[in-house]
Rosetta silent file (secondary structure, phi, psi, omega in degrees, C-alpha in Angstrom):
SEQUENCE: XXXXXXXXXXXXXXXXXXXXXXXXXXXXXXXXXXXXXXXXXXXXXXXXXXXXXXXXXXXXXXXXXXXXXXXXXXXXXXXXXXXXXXXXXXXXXXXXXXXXXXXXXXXXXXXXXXXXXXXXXXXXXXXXXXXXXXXXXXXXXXXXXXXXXXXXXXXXXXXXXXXXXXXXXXXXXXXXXXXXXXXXXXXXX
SCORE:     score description
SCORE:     0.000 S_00000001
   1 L     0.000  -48.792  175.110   28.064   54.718   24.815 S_00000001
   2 H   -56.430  -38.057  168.181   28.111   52.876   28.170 S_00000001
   3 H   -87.858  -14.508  155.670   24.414   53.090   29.111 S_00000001
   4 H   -50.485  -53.028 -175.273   23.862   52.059   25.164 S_00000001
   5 H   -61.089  -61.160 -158.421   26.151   48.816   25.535 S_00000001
   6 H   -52.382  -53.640 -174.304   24.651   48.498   29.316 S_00000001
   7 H   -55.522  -60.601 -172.435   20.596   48.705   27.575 S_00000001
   8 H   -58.544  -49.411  173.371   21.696   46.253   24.800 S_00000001
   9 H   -30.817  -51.726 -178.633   23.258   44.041   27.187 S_00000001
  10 H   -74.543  -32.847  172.239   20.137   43.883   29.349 S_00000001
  11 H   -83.894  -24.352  175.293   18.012   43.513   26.535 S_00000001
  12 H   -56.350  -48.266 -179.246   19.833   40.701   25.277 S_00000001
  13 H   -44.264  -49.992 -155.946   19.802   38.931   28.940 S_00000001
  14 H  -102.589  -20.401  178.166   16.168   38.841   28.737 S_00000001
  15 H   -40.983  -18.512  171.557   14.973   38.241   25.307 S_00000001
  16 H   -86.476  -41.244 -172.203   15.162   34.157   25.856 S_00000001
  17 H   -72.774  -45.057  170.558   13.089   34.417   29.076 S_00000001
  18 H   -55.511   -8.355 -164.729   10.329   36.715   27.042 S_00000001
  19 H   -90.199  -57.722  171.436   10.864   34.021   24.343 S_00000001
  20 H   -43.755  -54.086  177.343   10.225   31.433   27.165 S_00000001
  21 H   -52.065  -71.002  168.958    6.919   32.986   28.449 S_00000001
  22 H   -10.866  -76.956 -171.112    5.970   32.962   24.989 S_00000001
  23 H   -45.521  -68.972  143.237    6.254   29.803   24.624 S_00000001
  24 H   -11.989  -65.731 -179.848    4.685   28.681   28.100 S_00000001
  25 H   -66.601  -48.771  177.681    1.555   30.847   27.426 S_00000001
  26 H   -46.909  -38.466 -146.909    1.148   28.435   23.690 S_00000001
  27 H   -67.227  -71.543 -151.284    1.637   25.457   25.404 S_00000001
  28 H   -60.604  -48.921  175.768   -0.784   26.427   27.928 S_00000001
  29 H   -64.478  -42.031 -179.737   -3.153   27.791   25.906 S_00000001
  30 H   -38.414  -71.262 -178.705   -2.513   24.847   23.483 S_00000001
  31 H   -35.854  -59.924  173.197   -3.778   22.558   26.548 S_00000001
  32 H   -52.992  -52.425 -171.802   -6.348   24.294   27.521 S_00000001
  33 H   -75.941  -16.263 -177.757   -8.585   24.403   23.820 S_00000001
  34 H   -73.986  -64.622 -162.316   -7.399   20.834   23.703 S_00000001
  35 H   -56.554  -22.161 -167.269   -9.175   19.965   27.093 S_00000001
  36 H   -85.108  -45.230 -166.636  -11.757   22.161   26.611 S_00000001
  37 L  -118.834  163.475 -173.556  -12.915   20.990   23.427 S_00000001
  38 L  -108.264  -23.515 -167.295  -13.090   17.382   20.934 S_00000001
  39 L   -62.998  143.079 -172.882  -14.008   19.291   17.921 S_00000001
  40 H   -71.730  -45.916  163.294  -11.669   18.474   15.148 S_00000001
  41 H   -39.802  -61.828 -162.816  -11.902   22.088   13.788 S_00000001
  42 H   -84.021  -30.000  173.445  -10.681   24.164   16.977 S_00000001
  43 H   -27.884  -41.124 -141.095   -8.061   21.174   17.924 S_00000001
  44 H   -85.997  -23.201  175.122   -6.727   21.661   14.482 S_00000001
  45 H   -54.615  -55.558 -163.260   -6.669   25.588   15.157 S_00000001
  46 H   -55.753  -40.530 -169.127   -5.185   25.101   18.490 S_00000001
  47 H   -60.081  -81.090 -144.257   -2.129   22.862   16.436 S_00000001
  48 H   -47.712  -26.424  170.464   -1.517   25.307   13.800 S_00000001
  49 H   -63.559  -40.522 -154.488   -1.123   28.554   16.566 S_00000001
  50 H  -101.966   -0.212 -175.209    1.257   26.402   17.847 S_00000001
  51 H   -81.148   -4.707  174.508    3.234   25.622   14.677 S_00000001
  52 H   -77.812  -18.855 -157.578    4.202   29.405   14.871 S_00000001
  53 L  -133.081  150.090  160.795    6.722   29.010   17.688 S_00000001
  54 L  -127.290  161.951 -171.062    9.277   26.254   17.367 S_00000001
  55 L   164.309  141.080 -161.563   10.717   24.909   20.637 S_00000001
  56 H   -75.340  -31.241  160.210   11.398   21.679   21.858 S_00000001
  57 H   -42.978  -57.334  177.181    8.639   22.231   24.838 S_00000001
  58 H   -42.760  -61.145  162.494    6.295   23.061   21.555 S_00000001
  59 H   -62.276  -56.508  155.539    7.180   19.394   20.293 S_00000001
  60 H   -45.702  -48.132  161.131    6.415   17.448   23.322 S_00000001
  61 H   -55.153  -16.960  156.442    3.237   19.000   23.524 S_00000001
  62 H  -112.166  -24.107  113.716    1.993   17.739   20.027 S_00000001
  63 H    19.666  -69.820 -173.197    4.072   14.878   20.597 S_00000001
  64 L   -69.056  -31.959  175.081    1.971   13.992   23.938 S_00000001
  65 L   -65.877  -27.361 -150.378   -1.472   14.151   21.630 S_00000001
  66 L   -71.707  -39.799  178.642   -0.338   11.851   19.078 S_00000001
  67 L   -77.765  -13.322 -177.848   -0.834    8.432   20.771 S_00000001
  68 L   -91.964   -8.431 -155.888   -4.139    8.931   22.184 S_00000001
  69 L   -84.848  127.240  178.718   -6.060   10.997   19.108 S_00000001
  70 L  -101.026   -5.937  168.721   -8.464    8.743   17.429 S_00000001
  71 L   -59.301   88.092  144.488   -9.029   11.634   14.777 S_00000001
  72 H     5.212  -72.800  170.884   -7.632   11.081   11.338 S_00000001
  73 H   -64.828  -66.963 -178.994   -7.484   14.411   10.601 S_00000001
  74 H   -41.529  -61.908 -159.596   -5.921   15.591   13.680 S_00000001
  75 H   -38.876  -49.673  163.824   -3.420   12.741   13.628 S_00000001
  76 H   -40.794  -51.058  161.975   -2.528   14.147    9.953 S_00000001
  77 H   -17.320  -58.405 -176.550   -2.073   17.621   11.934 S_00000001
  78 H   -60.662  -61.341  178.411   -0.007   16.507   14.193 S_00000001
  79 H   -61.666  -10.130  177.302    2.416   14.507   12.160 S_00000001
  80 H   -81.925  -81.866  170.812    2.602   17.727    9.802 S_00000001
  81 H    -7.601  -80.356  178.842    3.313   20.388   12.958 S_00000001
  82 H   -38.860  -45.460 -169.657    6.094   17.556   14.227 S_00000001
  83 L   -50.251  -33.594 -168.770    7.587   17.393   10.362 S_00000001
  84 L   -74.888   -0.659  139.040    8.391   21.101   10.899 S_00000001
  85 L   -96.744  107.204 -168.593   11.331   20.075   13.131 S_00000001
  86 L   -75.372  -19.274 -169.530   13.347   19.488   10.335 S_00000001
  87 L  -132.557   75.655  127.522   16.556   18.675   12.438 S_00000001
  88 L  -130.990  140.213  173.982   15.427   17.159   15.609 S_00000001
  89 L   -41.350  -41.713 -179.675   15.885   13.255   16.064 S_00000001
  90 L   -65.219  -75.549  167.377   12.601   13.087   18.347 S_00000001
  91 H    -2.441  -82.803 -177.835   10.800   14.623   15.269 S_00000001
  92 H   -69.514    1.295  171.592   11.883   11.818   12.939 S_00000001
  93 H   -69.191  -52.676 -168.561   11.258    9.219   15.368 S_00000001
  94 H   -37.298  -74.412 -153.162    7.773   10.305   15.914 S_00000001
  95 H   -58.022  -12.392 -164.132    7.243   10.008   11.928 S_00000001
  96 H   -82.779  -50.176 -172.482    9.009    6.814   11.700 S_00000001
  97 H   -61.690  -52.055 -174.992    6.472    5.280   14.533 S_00000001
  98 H   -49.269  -21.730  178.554    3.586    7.200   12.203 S_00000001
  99 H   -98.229  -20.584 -173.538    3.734    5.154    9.520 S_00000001
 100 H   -77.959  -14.621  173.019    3.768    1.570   11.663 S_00000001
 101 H   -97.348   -9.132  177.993    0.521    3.180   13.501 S_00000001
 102 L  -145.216   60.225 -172.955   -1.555    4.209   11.404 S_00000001
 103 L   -62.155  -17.549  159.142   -1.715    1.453    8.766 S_00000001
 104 L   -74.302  -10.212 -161.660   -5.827    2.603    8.434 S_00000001
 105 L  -118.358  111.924  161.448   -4.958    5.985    7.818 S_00000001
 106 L  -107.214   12.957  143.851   -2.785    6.251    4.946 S_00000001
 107 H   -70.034  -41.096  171.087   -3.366    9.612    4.757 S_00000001
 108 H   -74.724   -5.684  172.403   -1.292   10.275    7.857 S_00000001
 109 H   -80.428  -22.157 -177.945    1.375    8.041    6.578 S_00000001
 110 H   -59.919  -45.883 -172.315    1.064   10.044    3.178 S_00000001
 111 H   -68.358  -32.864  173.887    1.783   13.506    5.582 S_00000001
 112 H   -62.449  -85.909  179.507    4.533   11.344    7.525 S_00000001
 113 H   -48.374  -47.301 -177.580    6.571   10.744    4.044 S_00000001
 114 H   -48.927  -47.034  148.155    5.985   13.713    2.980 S_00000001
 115 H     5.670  -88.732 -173.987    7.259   14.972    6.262 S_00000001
 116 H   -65.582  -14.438 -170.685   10.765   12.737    6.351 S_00000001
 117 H   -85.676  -28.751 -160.623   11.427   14.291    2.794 S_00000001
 118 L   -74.075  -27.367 -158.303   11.236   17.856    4.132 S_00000001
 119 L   -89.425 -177.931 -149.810   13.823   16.863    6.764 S_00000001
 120 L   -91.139  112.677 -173.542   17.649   16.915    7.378 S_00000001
 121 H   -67.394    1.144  169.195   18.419   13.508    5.694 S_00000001
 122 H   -58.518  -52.851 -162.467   20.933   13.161    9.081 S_00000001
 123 H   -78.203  -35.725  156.562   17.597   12.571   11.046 S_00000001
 124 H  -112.608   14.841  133.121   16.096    9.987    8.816 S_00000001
 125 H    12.330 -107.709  175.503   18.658    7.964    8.001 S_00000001
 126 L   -36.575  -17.308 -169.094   19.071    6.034   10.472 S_00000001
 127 L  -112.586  -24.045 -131.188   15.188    4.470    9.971 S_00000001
 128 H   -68.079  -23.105 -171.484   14.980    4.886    6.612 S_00000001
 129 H   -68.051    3.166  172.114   14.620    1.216    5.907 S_00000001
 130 H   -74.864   -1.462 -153.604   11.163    1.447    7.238 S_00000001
 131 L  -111.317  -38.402  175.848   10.238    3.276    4.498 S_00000001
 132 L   -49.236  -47.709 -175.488   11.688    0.416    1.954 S_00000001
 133 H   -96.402  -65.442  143.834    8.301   -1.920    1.898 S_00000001
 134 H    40.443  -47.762 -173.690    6.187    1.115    1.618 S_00000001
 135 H   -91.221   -2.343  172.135    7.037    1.452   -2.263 S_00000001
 136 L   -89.793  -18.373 -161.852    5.150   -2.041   -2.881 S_00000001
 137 L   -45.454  145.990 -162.925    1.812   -0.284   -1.478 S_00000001
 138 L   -82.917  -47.486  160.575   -1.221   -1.598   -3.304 S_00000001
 139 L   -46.937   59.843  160.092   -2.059    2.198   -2.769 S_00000001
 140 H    28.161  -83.930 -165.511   -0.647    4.049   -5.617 S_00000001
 141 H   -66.465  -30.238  167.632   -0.331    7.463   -4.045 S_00000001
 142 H   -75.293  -41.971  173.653    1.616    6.311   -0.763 S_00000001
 143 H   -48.113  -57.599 -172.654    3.759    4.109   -3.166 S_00000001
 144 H   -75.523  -32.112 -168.407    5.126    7.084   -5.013 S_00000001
 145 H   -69.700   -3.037  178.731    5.583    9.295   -2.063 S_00000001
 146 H   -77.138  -67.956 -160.558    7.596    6.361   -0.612 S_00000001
 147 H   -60.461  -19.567  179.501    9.632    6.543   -3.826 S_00000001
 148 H   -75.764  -67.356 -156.043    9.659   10.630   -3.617 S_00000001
 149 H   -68.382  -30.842 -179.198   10.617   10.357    0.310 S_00000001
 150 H   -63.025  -35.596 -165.702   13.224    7.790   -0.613 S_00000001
 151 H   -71.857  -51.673 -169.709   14.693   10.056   -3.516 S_00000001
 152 H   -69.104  -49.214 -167.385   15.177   13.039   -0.787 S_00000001
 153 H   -66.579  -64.656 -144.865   16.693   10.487    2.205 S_00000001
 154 L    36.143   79.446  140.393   19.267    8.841   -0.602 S_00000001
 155 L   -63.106  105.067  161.533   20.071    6.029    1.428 S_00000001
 156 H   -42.727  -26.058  175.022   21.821    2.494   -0.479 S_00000001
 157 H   -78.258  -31.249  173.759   19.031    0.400    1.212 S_00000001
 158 H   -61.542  -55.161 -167.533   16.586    2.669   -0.333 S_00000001
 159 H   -70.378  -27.738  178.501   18.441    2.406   -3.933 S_00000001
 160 H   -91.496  -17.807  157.770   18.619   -1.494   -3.809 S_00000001
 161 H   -62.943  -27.656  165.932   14.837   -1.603   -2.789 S_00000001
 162 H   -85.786   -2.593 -178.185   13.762    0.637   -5.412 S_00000001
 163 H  -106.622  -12.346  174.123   15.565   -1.485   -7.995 S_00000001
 164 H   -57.089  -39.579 -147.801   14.635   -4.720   -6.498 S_00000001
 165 H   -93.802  -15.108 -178.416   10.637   -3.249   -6.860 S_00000001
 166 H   -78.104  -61.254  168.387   11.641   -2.402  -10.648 S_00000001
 167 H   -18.603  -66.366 -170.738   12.894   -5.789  -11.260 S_00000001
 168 H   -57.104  -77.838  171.490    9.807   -7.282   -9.706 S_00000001
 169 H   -34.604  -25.274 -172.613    7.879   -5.237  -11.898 S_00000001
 170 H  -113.253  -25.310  146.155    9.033   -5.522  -15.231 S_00000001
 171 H   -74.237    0.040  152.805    9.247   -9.134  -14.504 S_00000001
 172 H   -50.193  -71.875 -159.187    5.011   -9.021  -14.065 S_00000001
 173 H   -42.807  -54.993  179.912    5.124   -7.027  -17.209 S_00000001
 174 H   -64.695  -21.295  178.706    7.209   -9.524  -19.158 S_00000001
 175 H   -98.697    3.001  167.403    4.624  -12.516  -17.997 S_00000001
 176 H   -77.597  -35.003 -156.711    1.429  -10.503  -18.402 S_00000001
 177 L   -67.627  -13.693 -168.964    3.163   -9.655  -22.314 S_00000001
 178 L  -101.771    1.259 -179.935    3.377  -13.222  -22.730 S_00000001
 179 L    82.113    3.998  156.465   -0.285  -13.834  -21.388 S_00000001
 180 L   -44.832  -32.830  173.591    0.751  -15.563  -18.619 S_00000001
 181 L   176.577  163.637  177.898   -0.806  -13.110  -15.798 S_00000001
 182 L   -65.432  164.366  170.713   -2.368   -9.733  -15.113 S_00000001
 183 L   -82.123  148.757  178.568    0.441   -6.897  -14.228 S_00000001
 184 L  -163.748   68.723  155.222    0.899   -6.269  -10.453 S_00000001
 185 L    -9.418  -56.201 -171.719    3.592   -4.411   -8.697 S_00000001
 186 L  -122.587 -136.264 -117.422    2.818   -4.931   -5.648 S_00000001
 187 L   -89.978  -30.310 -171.960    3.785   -6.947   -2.880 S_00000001
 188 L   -91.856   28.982 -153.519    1.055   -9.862   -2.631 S_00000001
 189 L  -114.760    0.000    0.000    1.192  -10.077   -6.033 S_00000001
C-alpha cells in the first residue's frame, strides 16, 4: 500500500513538469517552422499542432505572430487558435484589437466574432461595445455575425444598439415604401 501511495505520489509530482516539456518542445518547434519558413500552408500547420496543447505560454506564442503577419489567412489562424481560450482575458483582448486591425480583412474580423461568441461572456463583456457599430456593416455577412456574437455576449449596450439599427431600418423601409429613397441599413446611408 505504501510504495503504491509513494509511486502515485511521485507520479503526480511530476506530471506538470512532463506537461511543461511538452509544452516547451511546441513552442519551440512552433518557432522554429515559423522562422524557417513564409509559406502560408506549413505556418498554418505549425498553428494548428499548437492548438492541441492549451497553456498560457501556447497563447503568447500565437499572440507574438499576430501583429507582424501580413497573411490574411494566417491572421484568420491565429485569431481562431487564440478564440480557443475561451476564459482567458488576454484571449478576448487580442480579438477585441482584431477587429479594429484588420478593417481590410473582414474575414479575420468574421473569425474574431465568431470567436467572442464561443467565449465565457465574463471575458467579453467588458469590450463588447466595440462590437455595437459592427451590425451597420455594409457587409452583410459580418453584420449578422455581429448580431449572432452580440446574441451570445447579451450585453444592454448590445440590446439598445440592435434596436436602435432596427429602428433605423424600418424607418428606410417606411421612406423607400413611400418612394422617397432606396432601402439601406447601413450606416452611411
Amino acid at each position: 500500500g505504501l510504495v503504491m501511495t509513494r509511486a502515485f505520489l511521485l507520479a503526480l509530482f511530476l506530471l506538470p513538469v512532463q506537461d511543461d516539456t511538452r509544452v516547451d518542445q511546441a513552442v519551440t518547434r512552433f518557432e522554429k517552422t515559423w522562422k524557417k519558413s513564409r509559406e502560408d500552408h506549413i505556418r498554418s500547420g505549425a498553428i494548428v499542432r499548437l492548438t492541441n496543447l492549451r497553456d498560457p505560454k501556447i497563447l503568447t506564442a500565437l499572440s507574438s505572430k499576430l501583429p507582424r503577419e501580413r497573411s490574411p489567412f494566417l491572421r484568420e489562424k491565429l485569431v481562431f487558435a487564440i478564440g480557443q481560450y475561451t476564459e482567458s482575458p488576454e484571449a478576448a483582448d487580442i480579438l477585441f484589437d482584431a477587429l479594429k486591425k484588420n478593417r481590410k480583412n473582414p474575414n479575420v474580423i468574421q473569425v474574431a466574432l465568431q470567436q467572442m461568441g464561443e467565449m465565457k461572456p465574463a471575458m467579453t463583456r467588458p469590450r463588447v461595445k466595440e462590437v455595437n457599430p459592427l451590425i451597420a456593416s455594409r457587409d452583410l455577412t459580418l453584420a449578422v455575425t455581429a448580431v449572432r456574437t452580440l446574441g451570445f455576449v447579451r450585453h444592454k449596450s448590445s440590446v439598445l444598439a440592435l434596436i436602435d439599427r432596427l429602428r433605423r431600418c424600418q424607418q428606410d423601409m417606411r421612406k423607400f415604401i413611400l418612394g422617397e429613397k432606396l432601402p439601406d441599413c447601413s450606416d452611411s446611408g
